[in-house]
C-alpha positions as CSV (number, residue, x, y, z in Angstrom):
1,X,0.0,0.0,0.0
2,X,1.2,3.6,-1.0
3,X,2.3,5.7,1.8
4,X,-0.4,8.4,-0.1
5,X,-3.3,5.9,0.6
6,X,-2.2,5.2,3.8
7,X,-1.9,8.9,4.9
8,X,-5.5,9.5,3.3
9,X,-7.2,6.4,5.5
10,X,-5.7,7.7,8.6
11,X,-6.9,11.1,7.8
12,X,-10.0,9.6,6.6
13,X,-11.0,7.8,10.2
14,X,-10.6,11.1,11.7
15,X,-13.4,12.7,9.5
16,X,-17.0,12.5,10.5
17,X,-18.4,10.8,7.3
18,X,-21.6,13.3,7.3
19,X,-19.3,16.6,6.9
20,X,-19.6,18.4,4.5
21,X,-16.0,19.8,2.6
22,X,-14.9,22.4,0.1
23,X,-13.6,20.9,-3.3
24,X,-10.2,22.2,-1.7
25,X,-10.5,20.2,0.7
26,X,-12.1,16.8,-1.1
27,X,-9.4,17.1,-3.8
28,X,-6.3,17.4,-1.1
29,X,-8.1,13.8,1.1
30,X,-8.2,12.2,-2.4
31,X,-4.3,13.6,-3.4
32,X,-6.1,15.1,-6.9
33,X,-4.2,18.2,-7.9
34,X,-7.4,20.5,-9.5
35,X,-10.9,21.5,-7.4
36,X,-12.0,22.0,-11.4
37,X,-11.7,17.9,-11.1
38,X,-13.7,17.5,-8.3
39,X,-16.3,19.8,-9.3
40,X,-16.2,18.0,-12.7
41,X,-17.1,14.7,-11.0
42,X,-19.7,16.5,-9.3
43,X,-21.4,17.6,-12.7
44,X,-21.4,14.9,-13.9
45,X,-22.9,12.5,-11.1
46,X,-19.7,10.8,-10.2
47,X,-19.8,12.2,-6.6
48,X,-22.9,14.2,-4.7
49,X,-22.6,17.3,-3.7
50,X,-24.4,20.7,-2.4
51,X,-24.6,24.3,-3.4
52,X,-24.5,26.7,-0.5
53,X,-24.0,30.0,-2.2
54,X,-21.5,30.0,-4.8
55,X,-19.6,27.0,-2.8
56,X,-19.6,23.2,-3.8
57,X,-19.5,20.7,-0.5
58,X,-18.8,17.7,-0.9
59,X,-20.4,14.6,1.6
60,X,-17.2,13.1,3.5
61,X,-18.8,9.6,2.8
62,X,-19.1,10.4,-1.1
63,X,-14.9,10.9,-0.9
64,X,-14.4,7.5,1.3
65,X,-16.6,5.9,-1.4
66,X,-14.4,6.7,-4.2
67,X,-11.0,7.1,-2.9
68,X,-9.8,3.4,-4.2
69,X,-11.6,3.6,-7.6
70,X,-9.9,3.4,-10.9
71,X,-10.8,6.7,-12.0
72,X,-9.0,8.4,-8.8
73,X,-6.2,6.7,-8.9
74,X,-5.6,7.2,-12.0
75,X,-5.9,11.1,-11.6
76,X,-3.3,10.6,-8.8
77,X,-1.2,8.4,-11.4
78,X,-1.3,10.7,-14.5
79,X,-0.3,13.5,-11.9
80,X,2.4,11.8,-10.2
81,X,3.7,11.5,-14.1
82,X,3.1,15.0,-15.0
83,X,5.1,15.9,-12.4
84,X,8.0,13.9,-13.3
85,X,7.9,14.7,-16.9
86,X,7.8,18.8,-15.8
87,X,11.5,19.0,-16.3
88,X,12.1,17.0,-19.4
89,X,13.3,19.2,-22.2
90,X,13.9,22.2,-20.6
91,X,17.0,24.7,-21.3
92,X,19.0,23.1,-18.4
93,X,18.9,19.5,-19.9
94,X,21.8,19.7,-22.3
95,X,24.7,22.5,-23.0
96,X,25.2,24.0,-26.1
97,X,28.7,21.9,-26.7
98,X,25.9,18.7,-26.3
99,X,23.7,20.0,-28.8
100,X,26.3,20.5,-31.1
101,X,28.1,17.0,-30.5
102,X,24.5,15.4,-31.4
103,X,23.5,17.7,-34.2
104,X,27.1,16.7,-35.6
105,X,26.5,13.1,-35.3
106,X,23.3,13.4,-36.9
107,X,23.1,11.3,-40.2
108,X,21.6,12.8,-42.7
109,X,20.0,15.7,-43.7
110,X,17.2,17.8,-42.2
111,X,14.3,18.6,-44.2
112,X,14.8,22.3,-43.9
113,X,18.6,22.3,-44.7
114,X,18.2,20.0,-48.1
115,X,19.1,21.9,-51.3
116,X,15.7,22.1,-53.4
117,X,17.7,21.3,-56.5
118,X,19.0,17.4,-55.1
119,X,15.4,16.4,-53.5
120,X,14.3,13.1,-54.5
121,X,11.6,15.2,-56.0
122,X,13.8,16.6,-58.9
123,X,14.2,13.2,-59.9
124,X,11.0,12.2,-61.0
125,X,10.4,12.6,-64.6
126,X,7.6,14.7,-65.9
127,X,5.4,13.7,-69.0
């Protein structure tokens, strides 16, 4: 078990299961990222929920219902990757020298560096 899951039961027993939460606090008990998720699920009849105002509450016992599906944790899962990927291809990945060293051992040519007059297309006869 995930030390995530195991940190949401224990904070899960401590919750009466008739409260009412914000979508704040519904999306940090079931480690989603975005209230716009939670109030998504509410839309569409995933979870229940109340209007009081301009606020969304969520039923405590709607949040213990779903925190083990397959749809939350793979919100938590394509999250966890998002925020691993976050970094990949940024400026600080490889030098200058790098990018020279692979553009050097590159075979071939690129598209945008290719002579018009010695494209494959030149070749083809005309009728």
């Amino acid at each position: 078990m995930s030390e995530t899951v195991r940190a949401l039961k224990a904070a899960l027993q401590d919750v009466d299961s008739e409260r009412l939460l914000t979508t704040t606090e519904a999306a940090q008990l079931l480690g989603v990222r975005s209230i716009n998720t939670i109030k998504s699920w509410r839309r569409t009849g995933y979870i229940k929920g109340v209007t009081h105002g301009s606020r969304t509450l969520i039923p405590m016992s709607d949040i213990e219902r779903i925190q083990n599906s397959d749809r939350v944790r793979g919100i938590r899962l394509a999250e966890k990757l998002h925020a691993e990927s976050a970094d990949l291809g940024g400026d600080n990945e490889m030098s200058q020298e790098e990018l020279d060293a692979l553009d050097a051992g590159r075979p071939g040519t690129l598209p945008w560096q290719r002579d018009e007059g010695n494209s494959h297309h030149s070749l083809i006869r005309t009728r």
